[in-house]
DRENDO-1510 file (C-alpha; in Angstrom, 1 decimal, always signed):
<recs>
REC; n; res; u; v; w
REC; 1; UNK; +0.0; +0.0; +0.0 .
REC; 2; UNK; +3.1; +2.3; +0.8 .
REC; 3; UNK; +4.4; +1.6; -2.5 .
REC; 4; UNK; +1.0; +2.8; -4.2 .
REC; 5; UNK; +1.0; +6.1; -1.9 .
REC; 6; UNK; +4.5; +6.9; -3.2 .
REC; 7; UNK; +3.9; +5.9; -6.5 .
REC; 8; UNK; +0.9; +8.2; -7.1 .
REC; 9; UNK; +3.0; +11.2; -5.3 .
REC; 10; UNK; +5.4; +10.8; -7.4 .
REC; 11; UNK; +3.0; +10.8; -10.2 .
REC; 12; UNK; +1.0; +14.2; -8.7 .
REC; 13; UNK; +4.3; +16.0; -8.3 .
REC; 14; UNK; +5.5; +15.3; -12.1 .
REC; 15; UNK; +2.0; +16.3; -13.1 .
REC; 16; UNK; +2.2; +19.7; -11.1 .
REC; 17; UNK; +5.7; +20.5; -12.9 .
REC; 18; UNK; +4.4; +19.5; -16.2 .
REC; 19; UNK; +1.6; +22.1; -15.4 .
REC; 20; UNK; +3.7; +24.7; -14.1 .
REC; 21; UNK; +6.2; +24.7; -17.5 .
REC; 22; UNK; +3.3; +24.2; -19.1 .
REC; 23; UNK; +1.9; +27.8; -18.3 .
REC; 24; UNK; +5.6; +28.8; -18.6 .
REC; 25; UNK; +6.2; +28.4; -22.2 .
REC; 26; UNK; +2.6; +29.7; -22.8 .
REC; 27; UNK; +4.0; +32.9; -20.7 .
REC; 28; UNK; +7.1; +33.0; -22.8 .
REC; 29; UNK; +5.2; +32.9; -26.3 .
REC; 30; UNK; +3.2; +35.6; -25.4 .
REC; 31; UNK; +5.8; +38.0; -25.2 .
REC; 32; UNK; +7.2; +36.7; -28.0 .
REC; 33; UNK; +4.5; +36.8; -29.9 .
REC; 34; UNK; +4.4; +40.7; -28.9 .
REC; 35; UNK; +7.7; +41.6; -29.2 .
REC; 36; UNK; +7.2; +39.8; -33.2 .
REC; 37; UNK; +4.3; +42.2; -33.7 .
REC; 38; UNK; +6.0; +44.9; -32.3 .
REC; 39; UNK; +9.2; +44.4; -35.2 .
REC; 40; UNK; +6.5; +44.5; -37.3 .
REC; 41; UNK; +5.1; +47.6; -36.6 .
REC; 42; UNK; +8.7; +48.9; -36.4 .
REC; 43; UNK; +9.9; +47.9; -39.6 .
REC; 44; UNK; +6.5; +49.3; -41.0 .
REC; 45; UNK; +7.2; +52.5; -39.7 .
REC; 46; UNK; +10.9; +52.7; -40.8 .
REC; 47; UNK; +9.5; +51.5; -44.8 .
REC; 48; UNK; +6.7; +54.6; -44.3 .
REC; 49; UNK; +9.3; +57.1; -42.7 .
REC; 50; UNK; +11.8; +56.2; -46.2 .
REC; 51; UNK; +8.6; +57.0; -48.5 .
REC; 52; UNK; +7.3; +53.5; -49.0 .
REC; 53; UNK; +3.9; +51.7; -48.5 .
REC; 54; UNK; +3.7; +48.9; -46.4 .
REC; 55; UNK; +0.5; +46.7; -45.4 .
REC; 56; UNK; -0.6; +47.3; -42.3 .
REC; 57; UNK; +0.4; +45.9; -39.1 .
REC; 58; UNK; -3.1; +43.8; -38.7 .
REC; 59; UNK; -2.4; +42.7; -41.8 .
REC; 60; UNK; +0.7; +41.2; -41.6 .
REC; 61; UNK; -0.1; +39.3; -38.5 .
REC; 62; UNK; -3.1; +37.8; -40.2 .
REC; 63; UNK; -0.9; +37.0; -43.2 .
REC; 64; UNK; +1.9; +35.3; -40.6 .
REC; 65; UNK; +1.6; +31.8; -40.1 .
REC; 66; UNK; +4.0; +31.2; -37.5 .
REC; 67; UNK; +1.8; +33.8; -35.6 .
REC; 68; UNK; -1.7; +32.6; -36.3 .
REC; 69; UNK; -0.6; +29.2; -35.0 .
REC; 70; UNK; +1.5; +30.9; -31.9 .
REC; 71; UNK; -2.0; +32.7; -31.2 .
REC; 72; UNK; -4.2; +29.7; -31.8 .
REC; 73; UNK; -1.8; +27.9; -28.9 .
REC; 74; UNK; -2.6; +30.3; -26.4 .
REC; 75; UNK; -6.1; +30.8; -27.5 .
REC; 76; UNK; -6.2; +27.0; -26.5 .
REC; 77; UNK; -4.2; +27.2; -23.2 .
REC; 78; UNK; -6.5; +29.9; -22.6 .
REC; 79; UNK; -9.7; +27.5; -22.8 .
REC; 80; UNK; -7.8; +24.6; -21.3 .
REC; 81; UNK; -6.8; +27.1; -18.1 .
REC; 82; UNK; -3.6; +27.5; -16.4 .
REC; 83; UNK; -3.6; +23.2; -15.0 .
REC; 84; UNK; -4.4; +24.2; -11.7 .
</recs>
């Protein structure tokens, strides 16, 4: 029975880290996910400041892969919560 207890300890504590990085990287790619959209918008201004056009910045996130699927991830850790 002792073996059982420390058995399913074991298993609660690796699920609580799992949980806890878990919200960590979904921490971590928001800000990255900001600081992308915030190059954007720099390098948008820079192109507009030299006398060029540029799509706007709503435009180019929509346009971005990488950042539709980064936003769909956290759109689904949202739902899911933060595990605890």
């Amino acid at each position: 029975m002792a073996d059982a207890i420390d058995v399913a300890d074991k298993f609660m504590h690796m699920a609580e880290r799992a949980f806890k990085q878990r919200d960590d990287l979904a921490k971590e790619l928001e800000k990255l996910s900001l600081a992308y959209v915030n190059l954007l918008e720099i390098g948008r201004d820079r192109i507009v400041a030299l006398g060029g056009s540029c799509d706007p910045v709503h435009m180019m996130e929509a346009g971005d892969p990488s950042l539709r699927r980064a936003r769909e991830a956290l759109a689904r850790h949202a739902v899911g919560g933060s595990g605890q």
